[in-house]
ZAMARGU-4260 file (C-alpha; in steps of 0.2 Angstrom, whole numbers, plus 5000, padded with zeros to 4 digits):
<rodrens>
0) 5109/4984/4934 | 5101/4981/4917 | 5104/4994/4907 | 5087/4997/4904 | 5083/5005/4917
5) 5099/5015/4921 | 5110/5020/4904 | 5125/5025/4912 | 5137/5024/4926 | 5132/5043/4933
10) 5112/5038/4933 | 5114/5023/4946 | 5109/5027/4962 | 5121/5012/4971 | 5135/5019/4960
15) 5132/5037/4967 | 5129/5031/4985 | 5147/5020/4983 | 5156/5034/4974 | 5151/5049/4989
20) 5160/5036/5003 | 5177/5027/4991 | 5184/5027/4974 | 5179/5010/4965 | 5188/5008/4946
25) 5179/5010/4932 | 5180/4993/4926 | 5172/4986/4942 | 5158/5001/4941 | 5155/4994/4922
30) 5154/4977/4930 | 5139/4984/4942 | 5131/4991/4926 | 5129/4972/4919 | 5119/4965/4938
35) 5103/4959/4936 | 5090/4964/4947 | 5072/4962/4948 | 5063/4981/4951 | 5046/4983/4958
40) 5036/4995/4965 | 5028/4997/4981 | 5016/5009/4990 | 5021/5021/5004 | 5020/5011/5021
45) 5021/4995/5017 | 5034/4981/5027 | 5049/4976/5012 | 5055/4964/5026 | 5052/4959/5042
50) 5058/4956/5060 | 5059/4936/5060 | 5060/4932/5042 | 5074/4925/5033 | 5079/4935/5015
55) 5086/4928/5001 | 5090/4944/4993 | 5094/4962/4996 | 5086/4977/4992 | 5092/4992/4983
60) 5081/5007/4986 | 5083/5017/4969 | 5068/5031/4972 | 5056/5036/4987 | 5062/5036/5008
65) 5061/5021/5016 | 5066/5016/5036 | 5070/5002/5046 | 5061/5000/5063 | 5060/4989/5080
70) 5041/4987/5085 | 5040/4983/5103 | 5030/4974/5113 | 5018/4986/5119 | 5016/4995/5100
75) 5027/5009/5099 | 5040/5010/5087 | 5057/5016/5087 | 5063/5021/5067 | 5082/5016/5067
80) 5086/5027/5052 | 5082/5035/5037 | 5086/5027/5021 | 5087/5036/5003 | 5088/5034/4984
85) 5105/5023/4981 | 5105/5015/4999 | 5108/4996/5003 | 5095/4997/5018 | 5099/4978/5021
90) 5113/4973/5016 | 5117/4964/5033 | 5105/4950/5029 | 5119/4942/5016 | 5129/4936/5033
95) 5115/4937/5046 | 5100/4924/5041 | 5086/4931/5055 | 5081/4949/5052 | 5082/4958/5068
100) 5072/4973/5064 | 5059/4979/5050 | 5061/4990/5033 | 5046/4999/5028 | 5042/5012/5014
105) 5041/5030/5019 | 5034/5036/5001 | 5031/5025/4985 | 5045/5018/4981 | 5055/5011/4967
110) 5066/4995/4972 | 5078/4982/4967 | 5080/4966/4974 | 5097/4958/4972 | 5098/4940/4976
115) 5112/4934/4990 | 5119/4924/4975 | 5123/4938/4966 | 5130/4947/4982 | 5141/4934/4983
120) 5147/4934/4964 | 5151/4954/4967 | 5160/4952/4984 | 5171/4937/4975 | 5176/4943/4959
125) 5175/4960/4962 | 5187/4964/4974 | 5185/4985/4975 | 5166/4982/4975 | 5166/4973/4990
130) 5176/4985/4999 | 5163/4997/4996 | 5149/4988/5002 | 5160/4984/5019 | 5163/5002/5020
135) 5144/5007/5015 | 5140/4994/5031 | 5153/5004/5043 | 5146/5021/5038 | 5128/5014/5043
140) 5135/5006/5058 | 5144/5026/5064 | 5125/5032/5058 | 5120/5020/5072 | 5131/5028/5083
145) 5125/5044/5082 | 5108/5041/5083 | 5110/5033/5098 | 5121/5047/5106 | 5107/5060/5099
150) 5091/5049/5108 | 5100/5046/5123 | 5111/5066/5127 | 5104/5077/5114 | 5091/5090/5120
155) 5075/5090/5108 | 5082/5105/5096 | 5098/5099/5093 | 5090/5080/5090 | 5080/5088/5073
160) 5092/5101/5069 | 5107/5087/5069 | 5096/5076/5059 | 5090/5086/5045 | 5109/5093/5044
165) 5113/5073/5041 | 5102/5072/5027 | 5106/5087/5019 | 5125/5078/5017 | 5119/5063/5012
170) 5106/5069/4999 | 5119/5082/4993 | 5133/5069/4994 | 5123/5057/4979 | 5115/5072/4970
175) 5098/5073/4978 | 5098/5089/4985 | 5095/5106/4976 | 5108/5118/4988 | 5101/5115/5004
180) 5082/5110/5000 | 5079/5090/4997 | 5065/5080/4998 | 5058/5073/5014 | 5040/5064/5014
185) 5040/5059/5034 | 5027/5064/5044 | 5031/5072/5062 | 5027/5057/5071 | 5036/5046/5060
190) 5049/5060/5066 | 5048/5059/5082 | 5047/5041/5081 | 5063/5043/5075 | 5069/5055/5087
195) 5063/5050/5104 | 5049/5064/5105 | 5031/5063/5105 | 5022/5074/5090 | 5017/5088/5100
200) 5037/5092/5106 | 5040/5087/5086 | 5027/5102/5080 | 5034/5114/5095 | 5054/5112/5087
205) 5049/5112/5069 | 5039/5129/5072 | 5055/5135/5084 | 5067/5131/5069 | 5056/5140/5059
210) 5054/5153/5067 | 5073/5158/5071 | 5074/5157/5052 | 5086/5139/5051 | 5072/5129/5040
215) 5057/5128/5031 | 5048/5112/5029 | 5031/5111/5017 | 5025/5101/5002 | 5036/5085/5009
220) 5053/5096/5006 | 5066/5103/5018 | 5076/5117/5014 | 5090/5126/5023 | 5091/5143/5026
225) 5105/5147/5037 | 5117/5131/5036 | 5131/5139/5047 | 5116/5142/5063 | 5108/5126/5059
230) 5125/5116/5061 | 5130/5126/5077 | 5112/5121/5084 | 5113/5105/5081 | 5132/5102/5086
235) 5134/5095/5068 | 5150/5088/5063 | 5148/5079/5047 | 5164/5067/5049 | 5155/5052/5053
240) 5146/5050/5038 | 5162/5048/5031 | 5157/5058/5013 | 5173/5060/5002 | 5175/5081/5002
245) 5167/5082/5019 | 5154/5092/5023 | 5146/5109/5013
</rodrens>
Protein backbone atom coordinates (compact mmCIF):
# COMPACT_ATOMS: atom_id res chain seq x y z
CA UNK A 1 0.00 0.00 0.00
CA UNK A 2 1.63 3.38 -0.44
CA UNK A 3 3.38 4.21 2.24
CA UNK A 4 1.72 7.25 2.82
CA UNK A 5 -0.83 6.11 4.29
CA UNK A 6 0.42 3.04 6.32
CA UNK A 7 4.40 3.54 7.37
CA UNK A 8 5.08 0.09 8.47
CA UNK A 9 4.50 -3.53 8.09
CA UNK A 10 2.56 -3.64 11.79
CA UNK A 11 0.10 -0.58 10.76
CA UNK A 12 -1.46 -2.47 7.72
CA UNK A 13 -4.68 -3.72 8.38
CA UNK A 14 -4.40 -6.55 5.31
CA UNK A 15 -0.98 -7.50 6.82
CA UNK A 16 -2.55 -8.04 10.25
CA UNK A 17 -5.64 -9.82 8.96
CA UNK A 18 -3.00 -12.15 6.78
CA UNK A 19 -0.60 -12.60 9.65
CA UNK A 20 -3.57 -13.70 12.56
CA UNK A 21 -4.46 -16.88 9.86
CA UNK A 22 -0.57 -17.91 8.23
CA UNK A 23 2.95 -16.79 8.26
CA UNK A 24 3.83 -14.87 5.09
CA UNK A 25 8.09 -13.85 4.76
CA UNK A 26 8.97 -10.56 5.37
CA UNK A 27 10.16 -10.03 1.95
CA UNK A 28 6.79 -10.71 0.41
CA UNK A 29 4.92 -8.59 3.38
CA UNK A 30 7.51 -5.63 2.16
CA UNK A 31 6.24 -6.39 -1.24
CA UNK A 32 2.65 -5.65 -0.02
CA UNK A 33 3.92 -2.45 1.46
CA UNK A 34 4.81 -1.13 -2.21
CA UNK A 35 0.76 -2.05 -3.76
CA UNK A 36 -0.92 0.76 -5.08
CA UNK A 37 -4.32 1.28 -4.06
CA UNK A 38 -6.81 4.04 -4.47
CA UNK A 39 -8.50 4.89 -0.73
CA UNK A 40 -11.70 6.75 -0.43
CA UNK A 41 -14.06 7.33 1.90
CA UNK A 42 -17.62 6.55 2.12
CA UNK A 43 -20.69 7.06 4.42
CA UNK A 44 -22.32 4.57 6.75
CA UNK A 45 -24.91 2.64 4.71
CA UNK A 46 -24.04 3.05 1.41
CA UNK A 47 -23.84 -0.16 -1.49
CA UNK A 48 -19.59 -0.55 -2.29
CA UNK A 49 -21.02 -3.32 -4.73
CA UNK A 50 -23.76 -4.66 -5.96
CA UNK A 51 -25.65 -7.98 -6.60
CA UNK A 52 -25.58 -8.00 -10.54
CA UNK A 53 -22.56 -5.87 -11.23
CA UNK A 54 -19.43 -6.88 -12.52
CA UNK A 55 -15.98 -5.47 -10.48
CA UNK A 56 -12.86 -4.65 -11.73
CA UNK A 57 -11.38 -4.42 -8.39
CA UNK A 58 -11.35 -5.32 -4.87
CA UNK A 59 -11.92 -3.70 -1.86
CA UNK A 60 -9.82 -3.54 1.27
CA UNK A 61 -11.78 -2.47 4.08
CA UNK A 62 -8.89 -0.53 6.28
CA UNK A 63 -11.39 1.27 8.98
CA UNK A 64 -15.18 1.22 9.91
CA UNK A 65 -17.75 -2.21 9.67
CA UNK A 66 -19.04 -3.27 6.61
CA UNK A 67 -21.39 -6.36 5.62
CA UNK A 68 -22.35 -8.21 2.63
CA UNK A 69 -26.14 -9.01 2.10
CA UNK A 70 -28.84 -10.97 -0.13
CA UNK A 71 -32.01 -8.74 -0.66
CA UNK A 72 -34.96 -10.82 -1.55
CA UNK A 73 -37.74 -10.45 -3.45
CA UNK A 74 -40.09 -9.46 -1.11
CA UNK A 75 -37.54 -6.62 0.74
CA UNK A 76 -36.08 -8.47 3.67
CA UNK A 77 -32.62 -8.82 3.97
CA UNK A 78 -30.51 -11.58 5.17
CA UNK A 79 -26.66 -10.01 6.31
CA UNK A 80 -24.23 -12.89 5.24
CA UNK A 81 -21.40 -11.65 7.56
CA UNK A 82 -19.75 -9.04 9.30
CA UNK A 83 -16.65 -7.55 7.90
CA UNK A 84 -13.88 -5.52 9.88
CA UNK A 85 -10.74 -3.35 9.50
CA UNK A 86 -8.16 -5.50 7.33
CA UNK A 87 -10.81 -7.69 5.70
CA UNK A 88 -10.88 -8.60 1.89
CA UNK A 89 -14.98 -8.57 2.00
CA UNK A 90 -14.72 -9.41 -1.95
CA UNK A 91 -12.06 -10.91 -2.82
CA UNK A 92 -14.15 -13.67 -4.76
CA UNK A 93 -15.00 -11.18 -7.47
CA UNK A 94 -11.18 -11.73 -9.11
CA UNK A 95 -12.45 -15.55 -10.39
CA UNK A 96 -16.28 -14.89 -10.25
CA UNK A 97 -17.39 -11.87 -12.79
CA UNK A 98 -21.26 -11.54 -11.54
CA UNK A 99 -21.57 -10.46 -7.85
CA UNK A 100 -24.07 -12.67 -6.19
CA UNK A 101 -24.71 -10.75 -3.31
CA UNK A 102 -24.25 -6.97 -1.93
CA UNK A 103 -21.37 -5.22 0.42
CA UNK A 104 -22.66 -2.21 2.14
CA UNK A 105 -21.04 0.06 4.96
CA UNK A 106 -22.13 -0.40 8.44
CA UNK A 107 -20.29 2.93 9.78
CA UNK A 108 -18.15 5.43 7.78
CA UNK A 109 -15.60 3.71 6.31
CA UNK A 110 -12.17 3.95 5.05
CA UNK A 111 -11.53 1.77 1.82
CA UNK A 112 -8.96 0.62 -0.66
CA UNK A 113 -9.81 -0.46 -3.92
CA UNK A 114 -7.36 -2.83 -5.52
CA UNK A 115 -7.68 -3.43 -9.22
CA UNK A 116 -7.89 -7.40 -10.49
CA UNK A 117 -4.70 -6.46 -12.32
CA UNK A 118 -2.88 -5.95 -9.35
CA UNK A 119 -4.43 -9.16 -7.68
CA UNK A 120 -3.28 -11.00 -10.35
CA UNK A 121 0.52 -9.57 -10.13
CA UNK A 122 0.37 -10.52 -6.28
CA UNK A 123 -1.04 -14.04 -6.69
CA UNK A 124 1.87 -14.61 -9.61
CA UNK A 125 4.86 -13.35 -8.42
CA UNK A 126 4.11 -13.64 -4.94
CA UNK A 127 3.72 -17.02 -4.18
CA UNK A 128 3.28 -17.00 -0.15
CA UNK A 129 0.79 -14.04 -0.64
CA UNK A 130 -1.33 -15.88 -2.62
CA UNK A 131 -1.55 -18.55 -0.29
CA UNK A 132 -2.83 -16.23 2.11
CA UNK A 133 -5.49 -14.76 0.37
CA UNK A 134 -6.74 -18.64 -0.64
CA UNK A 135 -6.55 -19.37 2.96
CA UNK A 136 -8.28 -15.75 3.94
CA UNK A 137 -11.13 -17.07 1.21
CA UNK A 138 -11.44 -20.82 3.13
CA UNK A 139 -11.69 -19.01 6.55
CA UNK A 140 -14.64 -16.84 5.14
CA UNK A 141 -16.08 -19.92 3.44
CA UNK A 142 -15.83 -22.09 7.33
CA UNK A 143 -17.52 -18.41 8.63
CA UNK A 144 -20.10 -19.38 6.21
CA UNK A 145 -20.61 -22.55 7.70
CA UNK A 146 -21.28 -21.56 10.84
CA UNK A 147 -23.58 -18.96 10.24
CA UNK A 148 -25.57 -21.20 8.54
CA UNK A 149 -25.44 -24.01 11.21
CA UNK A 150 -26.22 -20.91 13.89
CA UNK A 151 -29.59 -19.58 11.63
CA UNK A 152 -30.64 -22.87 10.99
CA UNK A 153 -30.15 -25.12 14.78
CA UNK A 154 -29.03 -22.38 17.15
CA UNK A 155 -31.65 -21.24 19.75
CA UNK A 156 -31.90 -17.18 19.79
CA UNK A 157 -29.34 -16.84 22.86
CA UNK A 158 -26.79 -19.04 21.67
CA UNK A 159 -27.15 -17.21 18.02
CA UNK A 160 -25.84 -13.60 19.62
CA UNK A 161 -23.80 -14.96 22.33
CA UNK A 162 -21.84 -17.21 19.55
CA UNK A 163 -21.54 -14.20 17.45
CA UNK A 164 -20.19 -11.56 19.57
CA UNK A 165 -17.76 -14.35 20.86
CA UNK A 166 -16.55 -14.53 16.91
CA UNK A 167 -15.80 -11.08 16.94
CA UNK A 168 -14.18 -10.80 20.00
CA UNK A 169 -11.49 -13.33 18.21
CA UNK A 170 -11.41 -11.77 15.09
CA UNK A 171 -10.96 -8.16 16.55
CA UNK A 172 -8.48 -9.53 19.18
CA UNK A 173 -6.77 -11.65 16.59
CA UNK A 174 -5.77 -8.20 14.22
CA UNK A 175 -5.50 -5.86 17.21
CA UNK A 176 -8.93 -4.25 17.44
CA UNK A 177 -9.90 -5.25 20.48
CA UNK A 178 -9.08 -3.77 24.10
CA UNK A 179 -9.39 -7.24 26.30
CA UNK A 180 -12.70 -8.07 25.53
CA UNK A 181 -14.43 -4.71 24.59
CA UNK A 182 -14.29 -3.82 20.75
CA UNK A 183 -16.22 -1.75 18.56
CA UNK A 184 -19.51 -2.67 17.09
CA UNK A 185 -21.68 0.25 15.25
CA UNK A 186 -24.83 -2.35 14.04
CA UNK A 187 -27.95 -1.58 15.04
CA UNK A 188 -30.30 -4.49 16.50
CA UNK A 189 -31.99 -4.98 13.38
CA UNK A 190 -29.19 -4.93 11.35
CA UNK A 191 -28.58 -7.83 14.13
CA UNK A 192 -31.19 -9.60 13.79
CA UNK A 193 -30.93 -9.37 10.13
CA UNK A 194 -28.09 -11.08 10.57
CA UNK A 195 -29.20 -13.54 13.01
CA UNK A 196 -32.62 -14.67 11.79
CA UNK A 197 -34.62 -12.68 14.50
CA UNK A 198 -36.96 -10.01 14.45
CA UNK A 199 -35.70 -6.72 16.71
CA UNK A 200 -37.98 -7.37 19.29
CA UNK A 201 -36.50 -11.23 20.06
CA UNK A 202 -32.94 -9.00 19.22
CA UNK A 203 -33.81 -6.43 22.29
CA UNK A 204 -35.34 -9.33 24.63
CA UNK A 205 -31.53 -11.48 24.32
CA UNK A 206 -29.41 -8.37 24.38
CA UNK A 207 -31.29 -7.27 27.91
CA UNK A 208 -31.07 -11.23 29.00
CA UNK A 209 -27.15 -11.18 28.28
CA UNK A 210 -27.07 -8.38 30.12
CA UNK A 211 -28.59 -9.14 32.73
CA UNK A 212 -26.86 -12.48 33.66
CA UNK A 213 -23.78 -10.33 33.60
CA UNK A 214 -21.96 -11.93 30.11
CA UNK A 215 -22.05 -8.28 28.20
CA UNK A 216 -22.58 -4.80 28.06
CA UNK A 217 -23.28 -3.24 24.72
CA UNK A 218 -23.59 1.08 24.75
CA UNK A 219 -21.97 3.90 22.72
CA UNK A 220 -21.60 1.28 19.49
CA UNK A 221 -19.08 -0.94 21.71
CA UNK A 222 -19.22 -4.60 23.05
CA UNK A 223 -17.44 -5.73 25.97
CA UNK A 224 -17.18 -9.05 27.60
CA UNK A 225 -17.65 -9.51 31.07
CA UNK A 226 -17.51 -13.14 31.82
CA UNK A 227 -15.79 -14.89 28.56
CA UNK A 228 -15.77 -18.39 30.10
CA UNK A 229 -20.15 -18.10 30.48
CA UNK A 230 -20.50 -16.27 27.40
CA UNK A 231 -18.44 -19.10 25.39
CA UNK A 232 -20.33 -22.02 27.35
CA UNK A 233 -23.85 -20.06 26.25
CA UNK A 234 -23.04 -19.74 23.07
CA UNK A 235 -21.41 -23.42 22.39
CA UNK A 236 -18.19 -21.35 21.12
CA UNK A 237 -15.34 -23.15 19.77
CA UNK A 238 -13.24 -20.79 18.20
CA UNK A 239 -11.35 -23.45 15.78
CA UNK A 240 -13.11 -22.54 12.74
CA UNK A 241 -11.86 -19.14 12.42
CA UNK A 242 -8.71 -20.71 12.03
CA UNK A 243 -6.71 -17.73 14.13
CA UNK A 244 -2.93 -18.90 14.64
CA UNK A 245 -2.83 -19.25 18.86
CA UNK A 246 -6.48 -20.16 18.92
CA UNK A 247 -8.84 -18.68 20.86
CA UNK A 248 -8.33 -16.22 24.32
Amino acid sequence: MNSDYFSDAARHPMIRRLRSITDIPRVELDALMDVKMKVVEIDADIDIVREGERPTQCVLLLEGYACRYKLLDFGKRQILAFHITGDLPDLQSYHLEVMDHSLCTLSPAKVAFLSHQTIDYIITTYPKLAAALWRSTLVDASIFRQWIAGVGRRLAHERIAHLICELVVRHRAVGLAQDFRFNFPVTQAELGDATGLSVVHVNRVVRDLRSMGLISLAGGYVAVRDWARLKKTARFDASYLHVRGGEP
